[in-house]
OpenMM code with the backbone's topology and positions (N, CA, C; nanometers):
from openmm import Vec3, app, unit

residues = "UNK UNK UNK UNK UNK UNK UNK UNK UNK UNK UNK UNK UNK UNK UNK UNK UNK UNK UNK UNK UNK UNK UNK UNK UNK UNK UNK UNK UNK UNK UNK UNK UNK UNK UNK UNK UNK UNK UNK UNK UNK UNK UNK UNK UNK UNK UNK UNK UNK UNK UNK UNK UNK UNK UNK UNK UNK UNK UNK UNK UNK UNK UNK UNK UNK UNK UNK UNK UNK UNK UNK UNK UNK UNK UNK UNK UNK UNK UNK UNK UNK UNK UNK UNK UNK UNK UNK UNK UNK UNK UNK UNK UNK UNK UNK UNK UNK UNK UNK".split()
positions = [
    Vec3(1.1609, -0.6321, -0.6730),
    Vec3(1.0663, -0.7029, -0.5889),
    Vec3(1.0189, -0.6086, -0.4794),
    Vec3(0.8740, -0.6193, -0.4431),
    Vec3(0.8130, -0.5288, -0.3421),
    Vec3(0.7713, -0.6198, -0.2460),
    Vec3(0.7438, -0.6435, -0.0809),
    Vec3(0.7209, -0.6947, -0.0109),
    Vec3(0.6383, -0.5798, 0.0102),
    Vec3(0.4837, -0.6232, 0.0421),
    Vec3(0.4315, -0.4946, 0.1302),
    Vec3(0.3392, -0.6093, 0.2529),
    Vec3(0.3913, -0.5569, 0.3433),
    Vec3(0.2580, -0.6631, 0.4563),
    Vec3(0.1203, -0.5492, 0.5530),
    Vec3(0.0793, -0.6387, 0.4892),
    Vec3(-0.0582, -0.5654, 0.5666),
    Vec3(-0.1150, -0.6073, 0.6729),
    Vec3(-0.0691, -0.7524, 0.7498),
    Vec3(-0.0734, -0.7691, 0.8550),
    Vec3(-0.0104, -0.9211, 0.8797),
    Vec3(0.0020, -0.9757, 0.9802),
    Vec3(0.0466, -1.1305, 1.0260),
    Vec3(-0.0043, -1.2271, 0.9222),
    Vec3(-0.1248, -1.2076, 0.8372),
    Vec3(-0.1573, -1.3267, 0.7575),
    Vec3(-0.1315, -1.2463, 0.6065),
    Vec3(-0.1045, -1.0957, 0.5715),
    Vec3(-0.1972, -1.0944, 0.4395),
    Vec3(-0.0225, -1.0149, 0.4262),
    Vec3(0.0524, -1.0755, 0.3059),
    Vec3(0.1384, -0.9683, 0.2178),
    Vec3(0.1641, -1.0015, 0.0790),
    Vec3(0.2002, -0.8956, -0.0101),
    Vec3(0.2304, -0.9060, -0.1048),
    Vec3(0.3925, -0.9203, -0.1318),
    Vec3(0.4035, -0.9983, -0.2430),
    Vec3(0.5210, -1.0244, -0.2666),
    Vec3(0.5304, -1.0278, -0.4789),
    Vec3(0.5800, -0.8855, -0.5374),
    Vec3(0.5021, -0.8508, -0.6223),
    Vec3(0.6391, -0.7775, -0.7075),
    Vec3(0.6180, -0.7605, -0.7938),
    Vec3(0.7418, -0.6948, -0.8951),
    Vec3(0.7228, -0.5574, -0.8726),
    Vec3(0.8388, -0.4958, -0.8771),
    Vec3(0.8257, -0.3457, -0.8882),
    Vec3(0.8013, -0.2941, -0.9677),
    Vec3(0.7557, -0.3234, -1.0495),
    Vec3(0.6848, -0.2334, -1.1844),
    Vec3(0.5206, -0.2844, -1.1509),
    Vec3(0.4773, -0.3476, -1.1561),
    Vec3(0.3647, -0.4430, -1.0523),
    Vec3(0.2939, -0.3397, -0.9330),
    Vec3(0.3951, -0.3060, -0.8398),
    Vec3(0.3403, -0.2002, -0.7346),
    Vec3(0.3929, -0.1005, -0.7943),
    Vec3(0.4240, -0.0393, -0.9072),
    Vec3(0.4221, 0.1129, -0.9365),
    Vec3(0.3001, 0.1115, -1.0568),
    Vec3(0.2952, 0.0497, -1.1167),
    Vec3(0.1681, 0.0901, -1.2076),
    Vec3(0.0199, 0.0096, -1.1145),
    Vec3(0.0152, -0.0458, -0.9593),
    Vec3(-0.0832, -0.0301, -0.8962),
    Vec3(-0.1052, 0.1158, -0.7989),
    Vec3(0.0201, 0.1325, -0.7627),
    Vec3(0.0556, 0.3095, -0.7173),
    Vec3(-0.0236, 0.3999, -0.8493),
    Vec3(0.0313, 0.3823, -0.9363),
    Vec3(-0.0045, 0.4904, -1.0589),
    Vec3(-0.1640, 0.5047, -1.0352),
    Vec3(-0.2152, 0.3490, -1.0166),
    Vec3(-0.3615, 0.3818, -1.0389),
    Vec3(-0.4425, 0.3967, -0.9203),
    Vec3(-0.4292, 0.4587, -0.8109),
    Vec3(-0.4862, 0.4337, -0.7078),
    Vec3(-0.5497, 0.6188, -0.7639),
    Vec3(-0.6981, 0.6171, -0.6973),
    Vec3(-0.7563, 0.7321, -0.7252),
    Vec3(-0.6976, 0.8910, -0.7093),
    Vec3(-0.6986, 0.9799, -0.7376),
    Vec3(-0.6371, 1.1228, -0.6879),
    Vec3(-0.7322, 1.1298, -0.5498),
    Vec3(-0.6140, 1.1633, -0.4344),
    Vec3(-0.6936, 1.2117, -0.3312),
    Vec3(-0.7159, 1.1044, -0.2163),
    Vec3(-0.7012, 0.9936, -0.2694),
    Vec3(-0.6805, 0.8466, -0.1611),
    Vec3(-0.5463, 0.8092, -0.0696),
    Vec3(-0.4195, 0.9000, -0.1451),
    Vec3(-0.3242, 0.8572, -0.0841),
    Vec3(-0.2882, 1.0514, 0.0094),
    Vec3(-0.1836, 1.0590, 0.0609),
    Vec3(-0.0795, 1.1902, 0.0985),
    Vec3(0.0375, 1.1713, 0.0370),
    Vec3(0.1039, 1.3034, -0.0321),
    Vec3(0.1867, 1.2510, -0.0687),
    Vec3(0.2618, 1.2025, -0.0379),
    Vec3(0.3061, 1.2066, 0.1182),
    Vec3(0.3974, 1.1361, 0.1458),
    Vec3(0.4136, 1.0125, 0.2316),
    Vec3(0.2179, 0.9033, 0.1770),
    Vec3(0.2203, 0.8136, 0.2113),
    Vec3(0.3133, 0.6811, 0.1890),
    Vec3(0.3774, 0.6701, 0.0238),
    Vec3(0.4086, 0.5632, -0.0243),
    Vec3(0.4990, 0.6403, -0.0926),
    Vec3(0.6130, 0.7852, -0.1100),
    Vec3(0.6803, 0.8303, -0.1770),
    Vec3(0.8028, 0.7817, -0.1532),
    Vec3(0.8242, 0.7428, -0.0214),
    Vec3(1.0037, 0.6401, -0.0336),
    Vec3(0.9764, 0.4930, -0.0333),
    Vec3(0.8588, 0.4629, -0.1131),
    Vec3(0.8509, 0.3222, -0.1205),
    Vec3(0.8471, 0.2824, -0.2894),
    Vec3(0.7984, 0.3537, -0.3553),
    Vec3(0.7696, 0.3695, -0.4900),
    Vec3(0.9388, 0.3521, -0.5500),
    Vec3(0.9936, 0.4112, -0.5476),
    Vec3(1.1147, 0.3612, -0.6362),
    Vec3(1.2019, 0.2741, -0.6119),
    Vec3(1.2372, 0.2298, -0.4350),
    Vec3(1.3090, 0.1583, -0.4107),
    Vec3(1.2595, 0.0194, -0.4777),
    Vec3(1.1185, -0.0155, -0.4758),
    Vec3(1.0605, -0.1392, -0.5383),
    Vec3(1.1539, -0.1490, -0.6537),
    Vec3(1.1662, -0.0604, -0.7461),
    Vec3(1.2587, -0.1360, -0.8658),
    Vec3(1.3509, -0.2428, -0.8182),
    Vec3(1.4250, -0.2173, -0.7130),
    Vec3(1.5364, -0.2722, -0.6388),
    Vec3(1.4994, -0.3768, -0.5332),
    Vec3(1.4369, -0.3581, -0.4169),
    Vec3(1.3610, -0.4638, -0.3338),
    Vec3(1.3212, -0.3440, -0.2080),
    Vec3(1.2253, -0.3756, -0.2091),
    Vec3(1.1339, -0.3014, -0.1178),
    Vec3(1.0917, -0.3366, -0.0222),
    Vec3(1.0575, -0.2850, 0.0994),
    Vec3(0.9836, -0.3353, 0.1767),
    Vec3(0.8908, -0.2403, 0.2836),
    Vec3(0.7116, -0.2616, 0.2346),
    Vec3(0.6756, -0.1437, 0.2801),
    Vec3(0.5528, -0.2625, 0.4184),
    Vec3(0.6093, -0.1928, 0.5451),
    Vec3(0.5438, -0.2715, 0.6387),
    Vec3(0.4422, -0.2144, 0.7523),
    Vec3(0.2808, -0.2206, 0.6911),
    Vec3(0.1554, -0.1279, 0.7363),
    Vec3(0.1738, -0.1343, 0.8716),
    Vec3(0.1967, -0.2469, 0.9411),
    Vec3(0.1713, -0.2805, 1.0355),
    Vec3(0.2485, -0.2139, 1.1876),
    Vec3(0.3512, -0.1224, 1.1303),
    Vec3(0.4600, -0.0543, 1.1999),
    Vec3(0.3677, 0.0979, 1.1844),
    Vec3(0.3092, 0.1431, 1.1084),
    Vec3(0.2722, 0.2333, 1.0661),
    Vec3(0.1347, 0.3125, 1.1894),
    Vec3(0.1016, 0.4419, 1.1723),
    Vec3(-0.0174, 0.4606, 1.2492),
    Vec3(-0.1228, 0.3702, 1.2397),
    Vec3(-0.2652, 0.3485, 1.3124),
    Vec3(-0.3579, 0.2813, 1.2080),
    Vec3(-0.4213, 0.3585, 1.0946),
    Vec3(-0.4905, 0.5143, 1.1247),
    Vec3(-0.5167, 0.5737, 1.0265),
    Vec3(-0.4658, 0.5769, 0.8947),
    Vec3(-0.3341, 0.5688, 0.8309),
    Vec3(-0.2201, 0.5629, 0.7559),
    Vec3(-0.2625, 0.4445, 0.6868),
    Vec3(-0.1971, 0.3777, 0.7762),
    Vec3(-0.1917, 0.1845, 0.7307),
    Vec3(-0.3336, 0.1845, 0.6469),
    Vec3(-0.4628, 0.1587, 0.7252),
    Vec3(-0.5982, 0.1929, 0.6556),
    Vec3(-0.5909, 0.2667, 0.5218),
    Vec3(-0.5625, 0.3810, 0.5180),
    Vec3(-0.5958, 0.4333, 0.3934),
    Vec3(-0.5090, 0.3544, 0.3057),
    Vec3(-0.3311, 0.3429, 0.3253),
    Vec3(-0.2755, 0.2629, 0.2082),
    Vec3(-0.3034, 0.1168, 0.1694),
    Vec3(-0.3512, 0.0515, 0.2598),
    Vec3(-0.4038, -0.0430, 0.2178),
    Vec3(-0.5569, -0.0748, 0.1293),
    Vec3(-0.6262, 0.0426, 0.1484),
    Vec3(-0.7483, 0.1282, 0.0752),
    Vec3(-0.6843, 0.1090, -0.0565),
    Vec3(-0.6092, 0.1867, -0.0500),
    Vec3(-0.5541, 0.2974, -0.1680),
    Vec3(-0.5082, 0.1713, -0.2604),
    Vec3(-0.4359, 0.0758, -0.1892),
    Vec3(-0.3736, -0.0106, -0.2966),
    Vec3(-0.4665, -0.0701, -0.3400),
    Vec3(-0.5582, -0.1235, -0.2342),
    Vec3(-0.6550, -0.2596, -0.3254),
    Vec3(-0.7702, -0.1709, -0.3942),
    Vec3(-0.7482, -0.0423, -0.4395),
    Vec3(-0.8306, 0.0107, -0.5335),
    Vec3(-0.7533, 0.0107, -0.6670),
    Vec3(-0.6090, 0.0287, -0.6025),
    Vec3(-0.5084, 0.0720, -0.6999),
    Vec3(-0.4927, -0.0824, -0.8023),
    Vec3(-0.5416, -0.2268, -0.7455),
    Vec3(-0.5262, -0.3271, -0.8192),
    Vec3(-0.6520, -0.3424, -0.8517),
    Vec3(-0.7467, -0.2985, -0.8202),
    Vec3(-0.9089, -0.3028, -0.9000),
    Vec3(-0.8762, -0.2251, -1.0288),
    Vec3(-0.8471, -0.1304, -0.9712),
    Vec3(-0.8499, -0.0456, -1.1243),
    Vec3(-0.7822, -0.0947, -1.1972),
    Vec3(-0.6241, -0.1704, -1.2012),
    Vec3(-0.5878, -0.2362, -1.2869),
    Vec3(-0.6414, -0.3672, -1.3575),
    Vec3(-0.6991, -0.4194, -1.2345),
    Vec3(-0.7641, -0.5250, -1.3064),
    Vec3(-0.8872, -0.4787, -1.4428),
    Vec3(-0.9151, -0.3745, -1.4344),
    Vec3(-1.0559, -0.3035, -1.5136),
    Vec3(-0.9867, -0.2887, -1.6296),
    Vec3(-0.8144, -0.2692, -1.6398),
    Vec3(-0.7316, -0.2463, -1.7735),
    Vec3(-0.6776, -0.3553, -1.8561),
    Vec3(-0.6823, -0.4766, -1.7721),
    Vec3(-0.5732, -0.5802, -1.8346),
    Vec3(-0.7067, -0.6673, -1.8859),
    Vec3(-0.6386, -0.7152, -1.9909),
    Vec3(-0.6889, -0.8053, -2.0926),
    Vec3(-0.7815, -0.9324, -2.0317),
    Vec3(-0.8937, -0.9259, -2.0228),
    Vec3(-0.9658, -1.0512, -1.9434),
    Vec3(-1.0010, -1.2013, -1.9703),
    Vec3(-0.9119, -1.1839, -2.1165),
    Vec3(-0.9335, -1.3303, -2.1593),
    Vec3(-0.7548, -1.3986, -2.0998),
    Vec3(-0.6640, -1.3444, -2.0430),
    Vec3(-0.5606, -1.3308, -1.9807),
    Vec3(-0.6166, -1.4223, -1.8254),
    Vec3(-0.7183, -1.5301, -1.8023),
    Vec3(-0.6730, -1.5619, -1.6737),
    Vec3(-0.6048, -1.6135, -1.5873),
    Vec3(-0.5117, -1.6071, -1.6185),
    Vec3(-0.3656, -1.6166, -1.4937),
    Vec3(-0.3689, -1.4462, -1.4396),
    Vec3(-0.3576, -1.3968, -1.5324),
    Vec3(-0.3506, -1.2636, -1.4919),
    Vec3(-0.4482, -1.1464, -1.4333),
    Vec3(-0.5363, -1.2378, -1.4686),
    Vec3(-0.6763, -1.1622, -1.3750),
    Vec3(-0.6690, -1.2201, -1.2668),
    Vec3(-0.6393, -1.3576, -1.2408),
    Vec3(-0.6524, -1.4124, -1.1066),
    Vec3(-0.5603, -1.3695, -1.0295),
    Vec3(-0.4541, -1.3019, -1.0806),
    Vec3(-0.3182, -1.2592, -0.9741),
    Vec3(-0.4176, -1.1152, -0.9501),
    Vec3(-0.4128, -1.0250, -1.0056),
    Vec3(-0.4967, -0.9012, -0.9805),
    Vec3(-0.5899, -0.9531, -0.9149),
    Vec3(-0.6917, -1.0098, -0.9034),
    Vec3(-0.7970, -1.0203, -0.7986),
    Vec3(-0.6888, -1.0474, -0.6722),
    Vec3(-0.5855, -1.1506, -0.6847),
    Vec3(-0.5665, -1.2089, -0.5635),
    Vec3(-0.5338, -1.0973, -0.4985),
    Vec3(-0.4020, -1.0168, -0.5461),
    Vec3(-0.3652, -0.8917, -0.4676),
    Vec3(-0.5126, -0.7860, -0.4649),
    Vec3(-0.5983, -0.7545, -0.5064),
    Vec3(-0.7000, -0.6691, -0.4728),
    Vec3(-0.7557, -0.7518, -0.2932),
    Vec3(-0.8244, -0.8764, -0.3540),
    Vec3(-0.8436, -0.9224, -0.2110),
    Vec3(-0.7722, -0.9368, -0.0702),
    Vec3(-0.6666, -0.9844, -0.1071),
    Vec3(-0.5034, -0.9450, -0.0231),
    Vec3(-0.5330, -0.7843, 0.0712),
    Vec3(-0.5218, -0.7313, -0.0461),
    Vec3(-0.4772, -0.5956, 0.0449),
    Vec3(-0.6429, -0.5140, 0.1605),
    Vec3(-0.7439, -0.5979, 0.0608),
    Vec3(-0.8937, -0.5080, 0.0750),
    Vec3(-0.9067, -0.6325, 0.2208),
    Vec3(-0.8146, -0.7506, 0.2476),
    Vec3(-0.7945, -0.8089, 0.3908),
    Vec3(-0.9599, -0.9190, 0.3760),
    Vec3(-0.9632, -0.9542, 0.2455),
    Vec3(-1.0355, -1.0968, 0.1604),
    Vec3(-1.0080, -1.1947, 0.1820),
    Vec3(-0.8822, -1.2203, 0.2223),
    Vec3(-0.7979, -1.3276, 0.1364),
    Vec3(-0.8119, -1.4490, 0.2369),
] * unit.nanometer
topology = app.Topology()
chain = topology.addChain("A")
for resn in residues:
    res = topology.addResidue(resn, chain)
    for name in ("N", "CA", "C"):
        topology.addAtom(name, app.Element.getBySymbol(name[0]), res)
């Protein structure tokens, strides 16, 4: 399980395989590497990555980075699947601060 909060109203609460294949897909060049590198594996286990402690510059881009990182997944998963498109939109909007 991954907890990531992006602010007082907006977090995810998401499987760790869930936020590593939305990590996987976030563009080359959107993240540093060592924006989200001690957050990525602990998720297998329970995670908790919290923007809001973070610089703002930082926070901004990973929260960028992710709700691109669940667009792009949504562009992969099966679209006659809607339960599962609607969870991918929800976390895209979630993180892009939609919701």
């Amino acid at each position: 399980m991954m907890i990531v909060v992006f602010d007082a109203d907006r977090e995810w609460y998401i499987q760790g395989r869930v936020y590593a294949d939305i990590v996987r897909s976030v563009p080359a060049g959107m993240l540093q590497d060592d924006d989200l590198e001690s957050h990525l594996w602990p998720a297998r286990a329970m995670g908790l990555l919290r923007l809001p402690v973070m610089e703002p510059d930082r926070a901004e881009r990973i929260a960028a980075a992710l709700a691109e990182g669940a667009a792009r997944r949504l562009r992969t998963i099966d679209q006659s699947d809607t339960e599962l498109v609607t969870f991918y939109e929800g976390l895209r909007e979630t993180a892009a601060g939609r919701a």
